[in-house]
C-alpha positions as CSV (number, residue, x, y, z in Angstrom):
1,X,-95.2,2.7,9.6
2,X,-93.3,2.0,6.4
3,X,-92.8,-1.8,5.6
4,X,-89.2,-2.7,6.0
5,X,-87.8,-5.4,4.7
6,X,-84.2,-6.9,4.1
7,X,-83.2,-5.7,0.3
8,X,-83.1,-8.9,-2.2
9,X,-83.0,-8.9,-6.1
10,X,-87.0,-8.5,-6.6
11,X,-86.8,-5.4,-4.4
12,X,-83.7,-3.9,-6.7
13,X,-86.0,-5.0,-9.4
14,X,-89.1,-3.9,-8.7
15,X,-88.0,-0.6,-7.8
16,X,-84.7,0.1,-10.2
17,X,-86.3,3.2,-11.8
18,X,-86.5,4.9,-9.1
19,X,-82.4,3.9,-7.2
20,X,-80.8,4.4,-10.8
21,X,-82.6,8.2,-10.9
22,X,-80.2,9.4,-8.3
23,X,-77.8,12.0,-9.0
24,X,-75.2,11.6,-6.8
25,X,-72.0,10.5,-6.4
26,X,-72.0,8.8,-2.9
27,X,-71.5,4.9,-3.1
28,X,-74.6,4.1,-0.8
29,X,-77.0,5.1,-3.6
30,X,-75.6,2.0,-5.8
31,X,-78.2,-0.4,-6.2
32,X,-75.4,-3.2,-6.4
33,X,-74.3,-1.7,-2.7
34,X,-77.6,-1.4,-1.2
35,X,-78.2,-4.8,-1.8
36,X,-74.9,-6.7,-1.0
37,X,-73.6,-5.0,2.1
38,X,-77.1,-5.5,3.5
39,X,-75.9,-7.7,5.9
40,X,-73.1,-5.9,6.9
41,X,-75.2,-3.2,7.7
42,X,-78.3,-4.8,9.1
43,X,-80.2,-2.9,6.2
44,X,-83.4,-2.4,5.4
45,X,-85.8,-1.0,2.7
46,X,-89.0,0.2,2.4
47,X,-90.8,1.8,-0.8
48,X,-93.5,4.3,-0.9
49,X,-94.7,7.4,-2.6
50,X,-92.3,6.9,-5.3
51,X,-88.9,6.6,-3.4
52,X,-87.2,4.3,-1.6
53,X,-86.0,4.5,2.1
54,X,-83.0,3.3,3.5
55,X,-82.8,2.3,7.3
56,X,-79.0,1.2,8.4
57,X,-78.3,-0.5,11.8
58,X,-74.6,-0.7,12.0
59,X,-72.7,-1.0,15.1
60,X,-71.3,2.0,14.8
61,X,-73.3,6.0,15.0
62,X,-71.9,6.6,11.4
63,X,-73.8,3.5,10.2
64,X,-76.8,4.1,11.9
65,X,-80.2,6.0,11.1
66,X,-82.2,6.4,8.1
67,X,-80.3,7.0,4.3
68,X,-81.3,10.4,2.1
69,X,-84.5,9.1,0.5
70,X,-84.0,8.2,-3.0
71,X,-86.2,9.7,-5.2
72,X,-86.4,11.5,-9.0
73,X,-85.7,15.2,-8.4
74,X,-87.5,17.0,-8.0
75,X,-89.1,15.6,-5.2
76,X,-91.2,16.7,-2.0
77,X,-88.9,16.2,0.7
78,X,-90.2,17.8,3.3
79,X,-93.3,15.1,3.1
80,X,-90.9,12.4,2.6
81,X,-89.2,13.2,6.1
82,X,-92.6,13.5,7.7
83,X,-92.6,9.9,6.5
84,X,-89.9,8.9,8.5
85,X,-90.9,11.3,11.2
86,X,-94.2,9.3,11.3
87,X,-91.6,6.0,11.0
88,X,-89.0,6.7,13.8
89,X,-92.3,7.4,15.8
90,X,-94.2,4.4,15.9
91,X,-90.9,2.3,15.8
92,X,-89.3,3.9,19.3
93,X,-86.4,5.2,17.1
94,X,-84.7,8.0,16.7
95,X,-85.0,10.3,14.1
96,X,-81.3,10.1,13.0
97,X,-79.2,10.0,9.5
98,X,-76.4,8.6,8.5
99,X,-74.6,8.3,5.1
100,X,-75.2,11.6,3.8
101,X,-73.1,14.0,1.5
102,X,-73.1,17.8,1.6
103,X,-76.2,18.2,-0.6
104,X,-78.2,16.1,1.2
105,X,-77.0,17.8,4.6
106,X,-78.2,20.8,3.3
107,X,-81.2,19.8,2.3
108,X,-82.0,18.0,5.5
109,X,-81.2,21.4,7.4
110,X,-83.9,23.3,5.3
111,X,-86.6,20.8,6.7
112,X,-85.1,19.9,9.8
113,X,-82.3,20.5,12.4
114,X,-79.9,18.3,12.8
115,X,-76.5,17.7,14.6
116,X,-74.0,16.2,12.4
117,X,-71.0,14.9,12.9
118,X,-68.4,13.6,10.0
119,X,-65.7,11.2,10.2
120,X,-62.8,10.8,7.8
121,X,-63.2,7.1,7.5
122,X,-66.9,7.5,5.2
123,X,-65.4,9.7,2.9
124,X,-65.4,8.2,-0.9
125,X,-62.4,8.8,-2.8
126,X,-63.4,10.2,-6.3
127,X,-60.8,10.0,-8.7
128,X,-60.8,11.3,-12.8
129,X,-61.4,8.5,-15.1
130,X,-58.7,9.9,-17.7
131,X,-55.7,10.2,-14.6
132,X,-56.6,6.2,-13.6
133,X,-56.5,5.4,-17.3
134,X,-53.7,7.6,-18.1
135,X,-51.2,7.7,-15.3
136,X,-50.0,10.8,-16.7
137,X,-48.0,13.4,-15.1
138,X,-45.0,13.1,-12.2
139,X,-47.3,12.3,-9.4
140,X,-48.2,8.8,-10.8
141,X,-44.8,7.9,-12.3
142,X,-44.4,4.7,-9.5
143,X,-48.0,3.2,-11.3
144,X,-46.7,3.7,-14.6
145,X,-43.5,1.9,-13.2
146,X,-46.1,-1.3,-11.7
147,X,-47.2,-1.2,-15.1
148,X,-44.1,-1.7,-17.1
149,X,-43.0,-3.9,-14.6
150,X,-46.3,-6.7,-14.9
151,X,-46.0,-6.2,-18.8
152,X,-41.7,-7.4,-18.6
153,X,-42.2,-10.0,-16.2
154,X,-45.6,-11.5,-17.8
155,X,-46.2,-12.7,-21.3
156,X,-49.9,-12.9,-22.8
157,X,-51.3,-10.7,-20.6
158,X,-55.0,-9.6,-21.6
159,X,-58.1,-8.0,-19.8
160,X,-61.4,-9.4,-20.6
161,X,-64.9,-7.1,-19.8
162,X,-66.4,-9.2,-16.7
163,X,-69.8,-11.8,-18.3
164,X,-71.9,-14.6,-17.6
165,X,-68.8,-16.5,-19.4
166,X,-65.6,-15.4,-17.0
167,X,-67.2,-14.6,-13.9
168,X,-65.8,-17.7,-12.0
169,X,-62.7,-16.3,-12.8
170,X,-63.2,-13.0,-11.1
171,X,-64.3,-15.5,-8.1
172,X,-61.6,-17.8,-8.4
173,X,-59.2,-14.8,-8.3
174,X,-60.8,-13.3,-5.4
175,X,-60.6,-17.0,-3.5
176,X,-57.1,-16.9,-4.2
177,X,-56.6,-13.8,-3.0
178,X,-58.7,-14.9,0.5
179,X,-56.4,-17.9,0.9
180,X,-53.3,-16.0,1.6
181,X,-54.7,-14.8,4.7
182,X,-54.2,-17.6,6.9
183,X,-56.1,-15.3,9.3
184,X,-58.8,-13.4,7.8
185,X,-60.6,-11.7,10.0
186,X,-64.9,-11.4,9.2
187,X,-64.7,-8.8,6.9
188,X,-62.7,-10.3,4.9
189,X,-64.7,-13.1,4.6
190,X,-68.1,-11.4,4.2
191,X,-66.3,-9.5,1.9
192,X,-65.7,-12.6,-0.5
193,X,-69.2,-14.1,-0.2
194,X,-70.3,-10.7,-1.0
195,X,-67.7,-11.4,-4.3
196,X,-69.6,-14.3,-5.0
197,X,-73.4,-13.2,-4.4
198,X,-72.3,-10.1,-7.2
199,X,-70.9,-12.8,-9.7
200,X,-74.5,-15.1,-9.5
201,X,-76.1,-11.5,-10.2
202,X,-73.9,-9.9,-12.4
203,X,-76.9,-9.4,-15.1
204,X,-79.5,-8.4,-12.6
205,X,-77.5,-5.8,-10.4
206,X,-76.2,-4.3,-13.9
207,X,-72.4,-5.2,-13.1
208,X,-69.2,-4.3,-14.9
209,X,-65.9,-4.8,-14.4
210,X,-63.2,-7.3,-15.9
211,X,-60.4,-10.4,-15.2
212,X,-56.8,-9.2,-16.2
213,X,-55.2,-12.8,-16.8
214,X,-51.6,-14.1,-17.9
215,X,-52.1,-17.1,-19.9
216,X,-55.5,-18.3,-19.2
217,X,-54.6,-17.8,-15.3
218,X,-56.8,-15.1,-13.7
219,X,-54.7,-12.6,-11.8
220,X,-56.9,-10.1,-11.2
221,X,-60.2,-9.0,-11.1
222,X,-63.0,-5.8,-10.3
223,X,-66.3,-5.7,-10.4
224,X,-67.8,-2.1,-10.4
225,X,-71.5,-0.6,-11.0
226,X,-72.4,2.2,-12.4
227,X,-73.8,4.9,-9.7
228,X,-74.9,7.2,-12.9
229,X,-74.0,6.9,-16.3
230,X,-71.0,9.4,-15.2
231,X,-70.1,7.5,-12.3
232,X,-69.2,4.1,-11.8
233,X,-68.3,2.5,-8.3
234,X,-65.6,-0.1,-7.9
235,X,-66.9,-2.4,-5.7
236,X,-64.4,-5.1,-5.1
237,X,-60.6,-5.3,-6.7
238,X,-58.1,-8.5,-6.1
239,X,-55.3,-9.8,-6.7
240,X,-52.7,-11.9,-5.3
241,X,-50.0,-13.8,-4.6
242,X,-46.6,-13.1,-7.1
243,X,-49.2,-11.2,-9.5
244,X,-49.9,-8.6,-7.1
245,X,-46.2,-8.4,-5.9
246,X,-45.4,-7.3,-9.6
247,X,-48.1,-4.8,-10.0
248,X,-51.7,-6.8,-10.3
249,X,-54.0,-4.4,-8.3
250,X,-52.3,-1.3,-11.0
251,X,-52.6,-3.7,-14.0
252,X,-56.5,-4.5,-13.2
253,X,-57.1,-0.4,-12.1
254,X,-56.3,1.2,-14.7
255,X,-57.1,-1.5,-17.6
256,X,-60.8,-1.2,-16.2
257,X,-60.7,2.8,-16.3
258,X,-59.7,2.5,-19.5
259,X,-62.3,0.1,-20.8
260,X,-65.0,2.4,-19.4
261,X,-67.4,4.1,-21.7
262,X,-67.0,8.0,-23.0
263,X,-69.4,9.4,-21.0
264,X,-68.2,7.6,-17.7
265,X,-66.0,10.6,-15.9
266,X,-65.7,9.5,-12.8
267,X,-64.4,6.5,-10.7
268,X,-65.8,6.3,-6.6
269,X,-63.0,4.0,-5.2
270,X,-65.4,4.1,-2.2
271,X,-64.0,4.6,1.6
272,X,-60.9,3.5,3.9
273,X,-62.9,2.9,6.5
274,X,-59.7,4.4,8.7
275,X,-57.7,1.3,7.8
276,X,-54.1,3.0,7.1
277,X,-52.6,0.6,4.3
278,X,-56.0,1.1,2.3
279,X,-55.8,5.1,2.8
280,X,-52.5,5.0,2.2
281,X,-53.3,2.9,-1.3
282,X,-55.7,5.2,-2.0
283,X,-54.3,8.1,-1.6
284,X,-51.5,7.1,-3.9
285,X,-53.4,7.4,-7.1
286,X,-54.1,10.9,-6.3
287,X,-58.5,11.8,-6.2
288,X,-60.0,14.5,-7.4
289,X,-61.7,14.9,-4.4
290,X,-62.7,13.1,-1.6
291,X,-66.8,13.3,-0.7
292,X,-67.4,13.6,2.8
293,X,-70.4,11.8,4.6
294,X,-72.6,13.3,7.6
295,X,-74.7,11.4,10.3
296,X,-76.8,13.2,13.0
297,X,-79.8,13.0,15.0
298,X,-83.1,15.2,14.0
299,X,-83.6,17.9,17.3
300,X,-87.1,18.3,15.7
């Protein structure tokens, strides 16, 4: 039986070699994910034979099962689902998957059958770094429109990279943004310790990201990793109050897509999770694609 364990820094340490040689683009292999939405999804992580393992135990059949092992390609995968064959055994589980894009479907189905099943909600949205930079083109004319609105309404507006140094501003923006819901539900305020536990490890989990303020007010603020050196994944994004009435969530976008290196291509924006307002937000800037995400039990 592999040793499971719930993820923490040492583990993201110990083994970052081997979670930052993935060559994909789904938001579940970031290292920065795997660790802070551990307990959302109840988690776990095992290493062995040079990859690491993934076991989810959400509420829900789309967050349950076993991850695609992460491993450096090539790897021998039909021994490292044997593993979790072996696993799923001794544990009184079932051999099921979740969380998995169309590669790693198919290459499940050459060692093992597998009903899948795929729902809308998991599917990252993967946009062009250049169109969330630019805004170019008819499509995107209302963000350019957010954009010219923030810079007549605001005066010293600046972005600053996301450090050691501002990174209780990023939190104090995301706080702010958390007290306007008289209501929040428990997402939302997971979802802002999760904020916090990023900022105390923004070295560690290799974070990036920035604080858009006006004046030395923080308005804004994202905090991304990158997936590959490709591929980054925005993580969280907020604003609030007047700011993001006048165009704070476009300012902060597209100032971090622009800040981001050359060889960065790609932006994962992550899933809706079937909540309309953020599909509808998402679909708004237009993706290059959206990639899907399988679960199923093994038959085998």
């Amino acid at each position: 039986m592999l040793k499971w364990s719930r993820p923490d820094i040492a583990f993201i340490t110990e083994n970052s070699g081997i979670l930052r040689s993935v060559k994909r683009a789904g938001s579940d292999t970031a290292p920065a994910n795997i660790f802070l939405l551990a307990p959302k999804y109840d988690t776990k992580t095992a290493a062995q034979d040079g990859a690491v393992f993934r076991y989810y135990n959400g509420s829900k059949p789309n967050r349950r099962g076993y991850g695609f092992p992460i491993a450096p390609e090539p790897s021998d995968l039909p021994a490292l689902i044997e593993t979790l064959y072996r696993d799923a055994n001794e544990r009184g589980v079932p051999l099921e998957f979740c969380l998995c894009d169309e590669r790693q479907k198919a290459a499940l189905d050459s060692v093992c059958t597998i009903d899948w099943k795929c729902t809308e909600d998991d599917s990252d949205y993967i946009y062009k770094k250049e169109s969330l930079a630019s805004l170019a083109g008819k499509k995107l004319h209302r963000k350019r429109n957010h954009i010219n609105n923030f810079m007549r309404v605001y005066d010293d507006v600046r972005y600053s990279p996301i450090s050691r140094e501002n990174k209780s501003d990023a939190v104090k923006a995301a706080e702010l943004w958390l007290k306007e819901r008289e209501n929040a539900d428990a997402d939302e305020l997971a979802e802002f310790e999760c904020i916090k536990l990023a900022a105390d490890n923004i070295d560690t989990l290799g974070l990036v990201g920035g604080v858009l303020y006006v004046g030395s007010e923080p308005a804004a603020m994202t905090i991304a990793s990158h997936i590959t050196a490709q591929i980054v994944d925005v993580h969280y994004e907020k604003s609030y109050g007047e700011y993001a009435e006048n165009g704070g969530f476009t300012m902060i976008n597209r100032l971090f897509a622009e800040s981001l290196p050359e060889e960065c291509d790609l932006i994962n924006r992550e899933e809706d999770m079937g909540i309309e307002g953020l599909r509808a937000a998402k679909e708004s800037y237009f993706p290059a694609f959206k990639l899907k995400k399988y679960y199923g039990v093994c038959r085998c």
